[in-house]
C-alpha positions in Angstrom: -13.5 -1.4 -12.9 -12.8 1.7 -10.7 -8.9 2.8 -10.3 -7.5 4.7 -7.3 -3.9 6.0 -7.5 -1.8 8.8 -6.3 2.3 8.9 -6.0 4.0 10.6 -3.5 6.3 9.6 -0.4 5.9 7.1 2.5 8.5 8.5 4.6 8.1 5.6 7.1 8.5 2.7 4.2 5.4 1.5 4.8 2.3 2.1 2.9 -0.9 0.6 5.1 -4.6 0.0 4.0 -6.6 -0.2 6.6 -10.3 0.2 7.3 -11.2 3.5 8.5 -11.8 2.5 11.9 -9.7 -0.2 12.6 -7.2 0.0 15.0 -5.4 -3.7 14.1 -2.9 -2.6 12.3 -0.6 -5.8 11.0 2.1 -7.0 12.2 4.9 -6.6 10.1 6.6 -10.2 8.9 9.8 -11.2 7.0 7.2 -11.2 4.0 7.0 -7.7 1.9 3.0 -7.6 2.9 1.4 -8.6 6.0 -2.3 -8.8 6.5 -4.5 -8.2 9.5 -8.0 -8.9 10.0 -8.9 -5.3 8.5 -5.9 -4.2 6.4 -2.6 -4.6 4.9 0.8 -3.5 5.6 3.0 -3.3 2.3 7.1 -2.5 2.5 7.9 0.6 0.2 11.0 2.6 -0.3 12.0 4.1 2.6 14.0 7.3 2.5 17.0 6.4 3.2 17.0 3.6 0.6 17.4 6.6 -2.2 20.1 6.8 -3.9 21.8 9.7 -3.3 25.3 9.1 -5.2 25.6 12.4 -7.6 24.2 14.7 -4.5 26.0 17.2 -3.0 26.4 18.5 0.4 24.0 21.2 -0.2 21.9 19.6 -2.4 18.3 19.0 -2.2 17.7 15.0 -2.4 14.4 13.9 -3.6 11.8 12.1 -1.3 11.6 8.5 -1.6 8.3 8.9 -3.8 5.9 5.3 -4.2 3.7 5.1 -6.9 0.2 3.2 -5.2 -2.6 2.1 -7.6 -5.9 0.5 -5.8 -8.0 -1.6 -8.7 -11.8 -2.4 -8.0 -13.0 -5.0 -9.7 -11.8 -8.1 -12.0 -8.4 -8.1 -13.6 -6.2 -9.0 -11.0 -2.9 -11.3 -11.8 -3.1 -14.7 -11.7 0.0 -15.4 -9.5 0.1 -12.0 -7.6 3.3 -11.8 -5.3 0.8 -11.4 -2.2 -2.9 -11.8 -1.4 -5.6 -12.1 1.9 -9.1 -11.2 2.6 -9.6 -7.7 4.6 -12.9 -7.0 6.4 -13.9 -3.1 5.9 -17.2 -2.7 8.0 -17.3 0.5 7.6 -17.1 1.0 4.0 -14.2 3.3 3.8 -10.5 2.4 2.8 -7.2 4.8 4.5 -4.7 3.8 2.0 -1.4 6.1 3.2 1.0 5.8 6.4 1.5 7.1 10.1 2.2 10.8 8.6 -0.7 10.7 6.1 -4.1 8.7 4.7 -6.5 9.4 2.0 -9.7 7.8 1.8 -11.4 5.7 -0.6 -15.1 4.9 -0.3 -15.2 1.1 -1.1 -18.5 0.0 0.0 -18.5 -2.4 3.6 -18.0 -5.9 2.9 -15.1 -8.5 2.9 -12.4 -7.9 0.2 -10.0 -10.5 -1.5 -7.0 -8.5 -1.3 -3.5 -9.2 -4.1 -0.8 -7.5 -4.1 2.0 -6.5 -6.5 5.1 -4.8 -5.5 7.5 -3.2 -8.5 10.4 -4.2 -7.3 9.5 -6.9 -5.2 12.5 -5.1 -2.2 11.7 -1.4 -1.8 9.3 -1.1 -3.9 8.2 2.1 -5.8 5.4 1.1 -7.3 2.7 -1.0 -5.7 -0.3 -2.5 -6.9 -3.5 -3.3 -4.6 -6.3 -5.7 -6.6 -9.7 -5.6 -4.5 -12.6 -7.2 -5.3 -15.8 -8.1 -3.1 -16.4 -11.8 -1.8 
């Protein structure tokens, strides 16, 4: 089992994975993760959902900062809050937002996709299970 992870902020409130060259991006829902053909669209703290009671006028607030996690591989819950099937022809995984993307070399190939969001509202930490089918 391979583990990609990074934290840092999604100044948008949305944290996409998408297929490198896919330009279907999903169309957001009432649900906290929506699924296109070749990604996912997950709803993450957004900046102004910080808590900024305590700060002053001239204080510097933090950034709204998500933890992600990507899993490869078995070990994915049981009853996971979300879950799809994304197509990644090309092999390569942009797991970030409008401002910024990393990649993630996952091999091309259809991918059961669940989802975990910590909390389920806002979430700061978010948990992406992949495994090939």
């Amino acid at each position: 089992m391979n583990t990609w992870q990074t934290r840092r902020p999604l100044w948008w409130g949305l944290l996409l994975l998408m297929d490198r060259e896919a330009s279907d991006v999903p169309a957001l829902t009432a649900d906290v993760v929506s699924f296109s053909r070749t990604g996912l669209a997950v709803k993450v703290l957004h900046a102004q959902d910080v808590d900024l009671s305590g700060y002053g006028g001239d204080d510097v607030s933090p950034p709204a900062q998500v933890q992600i996690e990507v899993i490869f591989g078995d070990g994915a819950p049981e009853s996971p809050a979300s879950s799809g099937v994304i197509d990644v022809p090309s092999g390569v995984l942009t797991v970030g937002d409008a401002e910024l993307q990393d990649t993630v070399e996952i091999g091309p190939g259809r991918w059961a996709a669940q989802v975990e969001c910590t909390p389920r509202e806002n979430a700061e930490k978010v948990c992406v299970w992949l495994q090939a089918v």
